[in-house]
DRENNU-562666 format. One record per residue (C-alpha): residue in three letters; x, y, z. Coordinates in steps of 0.1 Angstrom, whole numbers, plus 5000, padded with zeros to 4 digits. Layout:
REM residues N
ALAXYZ...
END
This chain:
REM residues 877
UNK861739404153UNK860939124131UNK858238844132UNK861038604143UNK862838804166UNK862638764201UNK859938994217UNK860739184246UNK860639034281UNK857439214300UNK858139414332UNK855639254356UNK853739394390UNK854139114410UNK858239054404UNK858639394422UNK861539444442UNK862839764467UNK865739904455UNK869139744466UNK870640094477UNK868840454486UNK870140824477UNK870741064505UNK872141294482UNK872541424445UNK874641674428UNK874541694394UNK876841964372UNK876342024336UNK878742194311UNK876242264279UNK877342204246UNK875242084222UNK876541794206UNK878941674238UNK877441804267UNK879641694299UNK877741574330UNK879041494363UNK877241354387UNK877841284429UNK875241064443UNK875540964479UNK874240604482UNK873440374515UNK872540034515UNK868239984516UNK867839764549UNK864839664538UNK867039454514UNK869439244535UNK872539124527UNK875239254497UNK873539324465UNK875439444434UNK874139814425UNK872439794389UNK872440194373UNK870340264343UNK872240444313UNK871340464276UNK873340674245UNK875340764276UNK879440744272UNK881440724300UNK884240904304UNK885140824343UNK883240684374UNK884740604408UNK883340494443UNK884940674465UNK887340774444UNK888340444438UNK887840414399UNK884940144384UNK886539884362UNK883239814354UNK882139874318UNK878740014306UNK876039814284UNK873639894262UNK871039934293UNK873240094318UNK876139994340UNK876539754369UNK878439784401UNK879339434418UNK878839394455UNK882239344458UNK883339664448UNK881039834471UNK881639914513UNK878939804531UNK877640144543UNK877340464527UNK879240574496UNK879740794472UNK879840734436UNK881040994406UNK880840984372UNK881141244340UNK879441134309UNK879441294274UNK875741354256UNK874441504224UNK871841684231UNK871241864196UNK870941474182UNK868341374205UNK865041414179UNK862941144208UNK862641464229UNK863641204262UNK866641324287UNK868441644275UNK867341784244UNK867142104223UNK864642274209UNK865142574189UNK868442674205UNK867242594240UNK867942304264UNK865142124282UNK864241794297UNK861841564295UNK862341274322UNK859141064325UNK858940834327UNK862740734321UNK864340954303UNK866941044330UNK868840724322UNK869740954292UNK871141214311UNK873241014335UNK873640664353UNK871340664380UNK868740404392UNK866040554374UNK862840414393UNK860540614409UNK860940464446UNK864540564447UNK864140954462UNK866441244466UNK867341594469UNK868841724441UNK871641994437UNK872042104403UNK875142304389UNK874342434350UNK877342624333UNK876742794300UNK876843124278UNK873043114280UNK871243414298UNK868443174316UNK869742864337UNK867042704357UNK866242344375UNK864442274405UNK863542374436UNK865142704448UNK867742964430UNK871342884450UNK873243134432UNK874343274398UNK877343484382UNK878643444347UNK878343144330UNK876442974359UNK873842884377UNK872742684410UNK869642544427UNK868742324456UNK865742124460UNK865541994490UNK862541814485UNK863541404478UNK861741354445UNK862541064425UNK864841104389UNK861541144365UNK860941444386UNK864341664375UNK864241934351UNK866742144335UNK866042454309UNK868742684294UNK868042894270UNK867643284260UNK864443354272UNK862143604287UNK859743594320UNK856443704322UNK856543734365UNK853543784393UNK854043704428UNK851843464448UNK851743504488UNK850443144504UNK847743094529UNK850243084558UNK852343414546UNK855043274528UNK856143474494UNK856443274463UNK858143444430UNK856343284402UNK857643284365UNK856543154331UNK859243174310UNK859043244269UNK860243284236UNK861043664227UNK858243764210UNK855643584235UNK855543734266UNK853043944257UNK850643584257UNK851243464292UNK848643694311UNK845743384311UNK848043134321UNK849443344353UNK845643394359UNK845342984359UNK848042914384UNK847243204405UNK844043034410UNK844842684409UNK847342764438UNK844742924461UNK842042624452UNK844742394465UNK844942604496UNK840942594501UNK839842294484UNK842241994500UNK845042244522UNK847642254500UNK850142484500UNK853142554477UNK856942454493UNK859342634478UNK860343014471UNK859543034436UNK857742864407UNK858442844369UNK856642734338UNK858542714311UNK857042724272UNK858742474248UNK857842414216UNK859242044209UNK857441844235UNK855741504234UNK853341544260UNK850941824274UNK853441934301UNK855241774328UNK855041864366UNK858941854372UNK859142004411UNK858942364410UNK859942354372UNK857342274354UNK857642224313UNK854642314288UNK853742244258UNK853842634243UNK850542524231UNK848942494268UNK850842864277UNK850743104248UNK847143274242UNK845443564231UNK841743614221UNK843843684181UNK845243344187UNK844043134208UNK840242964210UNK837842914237UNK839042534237UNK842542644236UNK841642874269UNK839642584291UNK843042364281UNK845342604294UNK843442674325UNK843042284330UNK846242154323UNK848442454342UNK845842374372UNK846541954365UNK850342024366UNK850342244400UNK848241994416UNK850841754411UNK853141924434UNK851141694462UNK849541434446UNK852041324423UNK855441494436UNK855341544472UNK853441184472UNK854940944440UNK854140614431UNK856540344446UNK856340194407UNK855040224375UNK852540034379UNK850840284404UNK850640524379UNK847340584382UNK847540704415UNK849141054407UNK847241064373UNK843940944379UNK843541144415UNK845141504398UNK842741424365UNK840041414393UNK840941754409UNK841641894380UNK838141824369UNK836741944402UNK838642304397UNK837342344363UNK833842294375UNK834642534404UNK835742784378UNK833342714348UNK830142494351UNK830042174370UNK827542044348UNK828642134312UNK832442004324UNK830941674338UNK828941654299UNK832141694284UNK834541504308UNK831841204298UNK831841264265UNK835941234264UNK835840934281UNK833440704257UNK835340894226UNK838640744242UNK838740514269UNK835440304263UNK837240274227UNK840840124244UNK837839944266UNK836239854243UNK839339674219UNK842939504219UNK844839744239UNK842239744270UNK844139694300UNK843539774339UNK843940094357UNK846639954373UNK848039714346UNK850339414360UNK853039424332UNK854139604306UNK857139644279UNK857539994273UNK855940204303UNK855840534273UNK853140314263UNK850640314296UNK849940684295UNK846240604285UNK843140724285UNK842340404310UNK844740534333UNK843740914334UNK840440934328UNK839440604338UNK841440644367UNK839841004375UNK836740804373UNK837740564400UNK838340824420UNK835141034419UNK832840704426UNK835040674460UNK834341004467UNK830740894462UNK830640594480UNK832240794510UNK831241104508UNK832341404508UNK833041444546UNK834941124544UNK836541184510UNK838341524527UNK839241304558UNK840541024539UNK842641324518UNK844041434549UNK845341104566UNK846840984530UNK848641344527UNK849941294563UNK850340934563UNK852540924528UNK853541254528UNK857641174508UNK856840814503UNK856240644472UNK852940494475UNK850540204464UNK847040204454UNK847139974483UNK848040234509UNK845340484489UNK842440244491UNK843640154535UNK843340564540UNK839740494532UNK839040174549UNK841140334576UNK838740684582UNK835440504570UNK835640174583UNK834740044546UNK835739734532UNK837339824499UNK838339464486UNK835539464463UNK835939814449UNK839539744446UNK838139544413UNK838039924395UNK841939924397UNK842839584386UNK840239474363UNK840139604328UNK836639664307UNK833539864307UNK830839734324UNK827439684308UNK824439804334UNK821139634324UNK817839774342UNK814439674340UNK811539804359UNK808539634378UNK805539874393UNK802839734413UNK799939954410UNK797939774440UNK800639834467UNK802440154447UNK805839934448UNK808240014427UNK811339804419UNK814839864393UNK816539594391UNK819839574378UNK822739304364UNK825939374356UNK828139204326UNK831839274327UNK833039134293UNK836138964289UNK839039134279UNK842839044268UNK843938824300UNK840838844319UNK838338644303UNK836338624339UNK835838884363UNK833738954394UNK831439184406UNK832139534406UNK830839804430UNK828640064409UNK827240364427UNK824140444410UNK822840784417UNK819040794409UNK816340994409UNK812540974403UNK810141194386UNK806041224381UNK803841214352UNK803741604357UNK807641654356UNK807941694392UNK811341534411UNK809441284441UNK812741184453UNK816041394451UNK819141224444UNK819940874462UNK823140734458UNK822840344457UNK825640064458UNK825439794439UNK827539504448UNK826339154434UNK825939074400UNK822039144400UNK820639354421UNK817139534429UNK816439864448UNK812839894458UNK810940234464UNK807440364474UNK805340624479UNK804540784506UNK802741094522UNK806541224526UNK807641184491UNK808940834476UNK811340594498UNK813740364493UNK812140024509UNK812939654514UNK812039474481UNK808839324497UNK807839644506UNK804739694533UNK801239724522UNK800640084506UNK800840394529UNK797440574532UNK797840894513UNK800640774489UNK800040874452UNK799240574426UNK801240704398UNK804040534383UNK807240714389UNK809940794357UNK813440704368UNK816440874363UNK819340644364UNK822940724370UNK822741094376UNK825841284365UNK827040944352UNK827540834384UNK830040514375UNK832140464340UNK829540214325UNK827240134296UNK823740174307UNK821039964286UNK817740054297UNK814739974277UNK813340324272UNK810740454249UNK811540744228UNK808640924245UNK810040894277UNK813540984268UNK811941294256UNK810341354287UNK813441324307UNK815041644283UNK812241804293UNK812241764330UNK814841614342UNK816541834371UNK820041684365UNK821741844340UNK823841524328UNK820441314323UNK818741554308UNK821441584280UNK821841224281UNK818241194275UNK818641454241UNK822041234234UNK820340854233UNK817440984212UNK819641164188UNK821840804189UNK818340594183UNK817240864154UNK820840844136UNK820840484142UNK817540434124UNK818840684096UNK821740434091UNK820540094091UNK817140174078UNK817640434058UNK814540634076UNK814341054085UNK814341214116UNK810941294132UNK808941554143UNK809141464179UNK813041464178UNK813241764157UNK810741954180UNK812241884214UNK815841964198UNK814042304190UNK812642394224UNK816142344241UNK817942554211UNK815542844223UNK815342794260UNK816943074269UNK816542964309UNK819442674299UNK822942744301UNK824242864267UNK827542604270UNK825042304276UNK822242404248UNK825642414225UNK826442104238UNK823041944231UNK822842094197UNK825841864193UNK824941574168UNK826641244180UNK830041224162UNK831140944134UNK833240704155UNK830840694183UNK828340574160UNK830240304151UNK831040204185UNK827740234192UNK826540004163UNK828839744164UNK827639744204UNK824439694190UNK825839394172UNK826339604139UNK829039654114UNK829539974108UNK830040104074UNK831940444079UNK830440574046UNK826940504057UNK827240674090UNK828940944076UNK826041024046UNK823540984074UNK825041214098UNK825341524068UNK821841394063UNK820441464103UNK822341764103UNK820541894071UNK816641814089UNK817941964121UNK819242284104UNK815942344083UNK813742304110UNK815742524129UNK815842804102UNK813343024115UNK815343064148UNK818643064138UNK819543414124UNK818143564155UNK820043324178UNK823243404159UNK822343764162UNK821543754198UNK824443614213UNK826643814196UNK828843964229UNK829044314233UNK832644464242UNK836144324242UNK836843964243UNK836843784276UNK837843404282UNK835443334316UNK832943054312UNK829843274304UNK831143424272UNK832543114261UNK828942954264UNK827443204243UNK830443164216UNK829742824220UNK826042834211UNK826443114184UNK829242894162UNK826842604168UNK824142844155UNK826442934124UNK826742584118UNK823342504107UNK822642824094UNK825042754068UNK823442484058UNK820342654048UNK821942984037UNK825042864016UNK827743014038UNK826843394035UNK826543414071UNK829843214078UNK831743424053UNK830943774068UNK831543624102UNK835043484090UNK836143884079UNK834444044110UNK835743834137UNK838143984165UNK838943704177UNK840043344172UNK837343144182UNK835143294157UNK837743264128UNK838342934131UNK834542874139UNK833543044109UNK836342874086UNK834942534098UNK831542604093UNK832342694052UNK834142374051UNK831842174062UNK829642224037UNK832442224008UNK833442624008UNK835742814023UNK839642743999UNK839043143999UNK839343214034UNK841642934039UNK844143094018UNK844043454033UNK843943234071UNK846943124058UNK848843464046UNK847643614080UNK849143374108UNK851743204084UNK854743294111UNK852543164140UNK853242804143UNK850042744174UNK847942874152UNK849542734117UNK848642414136UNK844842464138UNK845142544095UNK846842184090UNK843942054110UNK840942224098UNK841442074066UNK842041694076UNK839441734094UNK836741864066UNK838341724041UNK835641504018UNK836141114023UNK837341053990UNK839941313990UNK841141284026UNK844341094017UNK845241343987UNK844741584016UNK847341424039UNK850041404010UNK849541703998UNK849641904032UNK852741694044UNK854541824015UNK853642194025UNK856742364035UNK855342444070UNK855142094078UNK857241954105UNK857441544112UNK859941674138UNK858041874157UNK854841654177UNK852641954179UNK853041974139UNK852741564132UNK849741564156UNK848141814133UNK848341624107UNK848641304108UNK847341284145UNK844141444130UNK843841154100UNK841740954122UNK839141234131UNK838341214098UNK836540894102UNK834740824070UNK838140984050UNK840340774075UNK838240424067UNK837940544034UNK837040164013UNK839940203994UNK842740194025UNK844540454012UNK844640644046UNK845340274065UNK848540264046UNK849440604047UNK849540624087UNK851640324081UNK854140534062UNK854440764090UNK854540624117UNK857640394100UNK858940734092UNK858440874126UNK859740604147UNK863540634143UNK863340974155UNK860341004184UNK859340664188UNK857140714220UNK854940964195UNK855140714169UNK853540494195UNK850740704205UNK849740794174UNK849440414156UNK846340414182UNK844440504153UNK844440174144UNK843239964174UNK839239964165UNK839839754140UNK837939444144UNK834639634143UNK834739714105UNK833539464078UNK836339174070UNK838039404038UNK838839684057UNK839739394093UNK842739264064UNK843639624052UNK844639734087UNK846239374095UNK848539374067UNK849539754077UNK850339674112UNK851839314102UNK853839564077UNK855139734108UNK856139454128UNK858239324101UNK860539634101UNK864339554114UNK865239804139UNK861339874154UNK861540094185UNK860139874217UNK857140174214UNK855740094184UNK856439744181UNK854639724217UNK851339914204UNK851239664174UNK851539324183UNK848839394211UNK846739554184UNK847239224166UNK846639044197UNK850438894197
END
């Protein structure tokens, strides 16, 4: 794609169309090979009457060459282009028919890791969101729905697709699903592999044979994600009534993948990152992951599978709703309030960034060019988000009556966030129209709050406005609902009014309260005259409670107060988000006016380091100093521009004043929480890893490493290896221990991947691009492999001083790669020019460097439609 050439035509919401034909049927055989495997293909077609009259019948096809296709035996005359093939109307009967049609593919030669691929000697499929127009012509949409069955022929021991095992002999394999799923749902996996197998018996009796299949060699590292799907499957079963449909399920490993995993029905594909783990290998992070994502995949099978989205368009509504339960689950399992801390802090790290910048778009977005290129952070998280303030609005009564009518209601239908939001105005009799504004408005909305208290009459009023800034397309917006879960609090640290879940509606808004002999109530804003027996105190409000709706709150708060609310504040979120702004305000100050952290910071930071009543996850947690790229969101909200140098000096600088005033506690903290007996991944001894490393961390500070190092050659498992590693180069040691990291897990390319990062990561600002060259030309390193790129140059950007680094070195090197990247695996090539997209909030030198780099990309002949996508909207083209 060139500056002159034309850009691609959008795909746009409103020109939606039903399909001209339906599927009653599919059968699909495939003869491996890989560089020309056949595929031959039966699909029983009948006109859509929802479309009258004679339509020609358009099938989607790329890299596909056809050797024969018939309708009803009848030969096509037709002939392919480069997007697929069309049949005219006249060649078609006007009721049901059948067409055929074998096709030759090359597999081996398909490095985008779409359609039919290999990796490693073993076939496997990645479909969404259309990559099955590489496997065969077909109308790849997802409102086109079928069952599928699936023939596979090949020397390979292991032949598997969806839905249930038909039959198999030598040289063959068959399986029915007799579920209607739509093309981005099929899956297909051959390969010489090994199970790791458990059996699962469902709520109502059935048996299901449950199988995740591996690599020799990795069996043995399957156990923990069993564990995760046996328990996702019976919280589906208790928490909405879900149970499993068919007769078995299989996970299978892969270790070329460009996304996390990929529900397929009853097949689902992983990552081998989000499978494999043992305490030797894998870290508490990479635990909570797998437990997550294997739970975020199951849950799919309803919401997501059983139910699809009628277009692409409506992707949130499997992603968003299975991020939500996902989330849910993991706070079942773990700690509702440490997972709600970190869900939070994901989404301002990501999606109040894309908010924030040139690629902010809607929940639902109304067009796009390549749909590769809407798997965002605004869609998932955002969209979990969405989700949970329903639920709040609601209820939770509601919330699991709504649940029920949309699982009945759309149960094999390929829905609309329309028919989502009518289950709820159907079972609560709510209007939704306004809330609707979540879905198809993009931004995050800034929540402004002052106070009034009237002493003589104990009133006490918050009043609220809302701003929802413009964004690319949608300079003006309306007035969003915002429930606003609040609480208030005495002088003396006591809660006078449990949580109350207001609604905000208009664009300023106030919520009076007063006190009376029963506690504090929610009042009319004139309030009465003061209630005999009422206290006279002024209340201390805590204001969106578990961060009750994805906005930026901007409250007018006094450092002593915010300290108060970590002291007292009974909801776990606030009380972190109190520890969290005044951290923020400190490093701010330390920044832009070059002052020190205080005493009173300092001090409260201590108490909660030593309270040994808190949850050790969420003292970790709050020991947390606020990372490099939030600060500069947060200053250039602030109307600052951040200098990623200055940030970063400050930040060493903070983490220096909170480690020495923490020295006196810290060797007996580390000590403490060491955990007796073998290694176990549940939530508790996580937490207390979690704290300890964190404890590590400033220790080393203050001790040169000498802790760190001993804990590096005495750990047993990985979380402390990699813990301790990262704590010696933080502050500069540590090329010691790299090295013999490195001579230990050389042959294991999970953990390999965590080496490549550690060093981007700590890597000192000046040398972070003589890092990336010299680790791309290490003989481990992979561009073909995502999980290896990722590391890599996927981890340039979490270097943020290194990555904005004055000198642009690191600007132009992501350019490099990414141009060398997007030939083979374009969609990855896509997600990780991201990096790029806060651009405009850096000083004007460093605003041209990463213009000409992106302008550098666009001018490349040949661009995929991914990339060239991602960088004209950066540019605001």
């Amino acid at each position: 794609m060139t500056p002159d050439s034309p850009q691609p035509s959008p795909i746009r919401l409103n020109d939606y169309q039903p399909p001209t034909h339906l599927i009653d049927q599919v059968a699909l055989t495939f003869r491996l090979d890989p560089q020309a495997t056949r595929v031959l293909s039966e699909i029983r077609f009948r006109p859509n009457s929802a479309r009258p009259g004679r339509h020609d019948l358009r099938l989607d096809g790329e890299n596909l060459t056809l050797i024969v296709a018939a309708v009803d035996g009848h030969p096509v005359t037709a002939t392919p282009d480069a997007t697929g093939l069309t049949l005219p109307a006249a060649m078609l009967p006007d009721g049901p028919f059948t067409f055929t049609a074998e096709v030759e593919i090359a597999p081996a030669a398909n490095t985008a890791l779409e359609g039919l691929y290999m990796s490693n000697g073993m076939y496997c499929t990645q479909c969404e969101a259309e990559g099955f127009r590489k496997i065969t012509f077909y109308p790849d949409r997802p409102d086109v729905m079928a069952p599928f069955r699936v023939r596979i022929e090949s020397d390979l021991p292991v032949l598997l697709s969806n839905g249930n095992p038909l039959g198999q002999g030598e040289g063959w394999a068959e399986w029915h699903d007799p579920w209607p799923k739509p093309a981005y749902l099929f899956a297909l996996v051959a390969g010489d592999l090994l199970a790791h197998s458990a059996a699962f018996t469902t709520a109502s009796g059935r048996a299901v044979a449950l199988n995740i299949w591996v690599r020799h060699g990795d069996e043995g590292r399957c156990a923990y994600a069993m564990d995760s799907l046996i328990r996702s499957m019976r919280w589906d079963e208790t928490a909405y009534g879900r149970e499993y449909d068919l007769d078995v399920f299989n996970i299978v490993a892969v270790d070329d993948f460009n996304m996390g995993a990929m529900e397929n029905k009853g097949l689902n594909i992983f990552n081998s990152k989000y499978v494999l783990a043992l305490p030797e290998t894998a870290t508490d992070d990479d635990f909570g992951r797998i437990e997550a994502i294997i739970a975020h995949e199951y849950f799919h099978n309803w919401t997501g599978n059983r139910i699809t989205c009628r277009d692409w368009f409506q992707l949130c509504l499997k992603e968003g709703l299975t991020v939500f339960r996902d989330q849910q689950f993991t706070g079942d399992m773990r700690s509702h309030a440490v997972k709600r801390i970190e869900d939070v802090l994901t989404l301002r790290a990501r999606q109040f960034r894309e908010d924030g910048g040139p690629l902010a778009h809607p929940v639902r977005p109304d067009r796009y060019v390549e749909i590769n290129n809407f798997y965002t952070a605004t869609v998932y998280e955002k969209g979990a988000e969405v989700i949970g303030m329903l639920k709040r609005l609601v209820g939770d009564a509601d919330y699991a009556r709504a649940l029920d009518l949309y699982f009945t209601r759309h149960d094999g239908e390929a829905a609309t966030i329309e028919d989502w939001l009518a289950v709820f105005q159907d079972t609560t009799g709510r209007d939704l129209s306004q809330f609707k504004r979540w879905y198809t408005e993009a931004g995050t909305p800034r929540l402004t709050v002052t106070e009034d208290w009237q002493a003589d009459t104990g009133l006490f009023t918050l009043t609220f406005a809302q701003h929802n800034p413009p964004t690319p397309g949608q300079p003006e917006k309306g007035a969003k609902v915002i429930p606003i879960a609040l609480g208030l609090l005495n002088p003396n640290g006591d809660e006078v009014m449990p949580t109350t879940m207001l609604a905000m509606t208009a664009m300023t808004q106030s919520f009076a309260f007063q006190s009376t002999a029963d506690g504090w109530q929610q009042v009319v804003a004139e309030g009465p005259d003061r209630v005999p027996g009422a206290v006279s105190t002024r209340p201390i409000a805590s204001i969106l409670r578990g961060f009750s709706a994805p906005v930026l709150l901007e409250r007018d708060t006094s450092p002593e107060e915010r300290a108060f609310l970590l002291a007292h504040d009974t909801d776990p979120f606030n009380k972190w988000e109190a520890g969290r702004a005044l951290a923020k305000d400190v490093l701010a100050r330390m920044i832009t006016a070059g002052a020190t952290p205080g005493p009173d910071w300092l001090d409260a930071l201590a108490r909660v380091a030593v309270d040994d009543s808190l949850d050790p996850a969420f003292r970790a947690l709050a020991l947390r100093l606020p990372g490099e790229d939030d600060m500069a969101q947060t200053l250039h909200a602030a109307g600052h521009v951040p200098d990623p140098a200055r940030i970063h000096a400050a930040r060493r600088a903070m983490g220096d004043a909170v480690a020495r005033r923490l020295a006196p506690h810290l060797p007996g903290l580390f000590d403490a929480l060491a955990e007796p007996g073998p290694f176990t991944p549940e939530a508790r001894a996580a937490g207390r890893r979690a704290l300890r490393l964190a404890a590590l961390g400033y220790l080393s500070r203050v001790d040169g490493g000498a802790r760190a190092e001993a804990a590096f050659r005495q750990a047993d498992n990985m979380t402390e290896e990699v813990g301790a590693l990262a704590c010696l180069l933080d502050i500069g040691r540590g090329q010691a221990e790299l090295a013999a990291f490195e001579s230990r897990w050389g042959a294991d390319r999970l953990v390999m991947d965590k080496w490549f990062t550690l060093q981007l990561l700590h890597a000192a600002p000046e040398a972070t691009a003589q890092a990336v060259e010299r680790l791309t030309a290490h003989p481990a390193f992979d561009m073909k492999n995502p999980n290896r790129f990722r590391a890599v140059i996927g981890a340039l950007p979490g270097n943020h001083a290194g990555f904005h680094h004055a000198s642009g070195d690191c600007y132009r090197l992501l350019a490099d790669w990414l141009l060398k990247l997007d030939p083979l695996n374009p969609q990855t090539a896509a997600r990780m020019s991201t990096a790029f997209d806060s651009w405009s909030r850096y000083d004007a030198d460093r605003q041209g460097m990463i213009r000409d780099q992106l302008r550098r990309i666009l001018a490349v002949p040949g661009l995929s439609r991914d990339l060239g996508e991602m960088a004209g909207r950066m540019l605001g083209d």
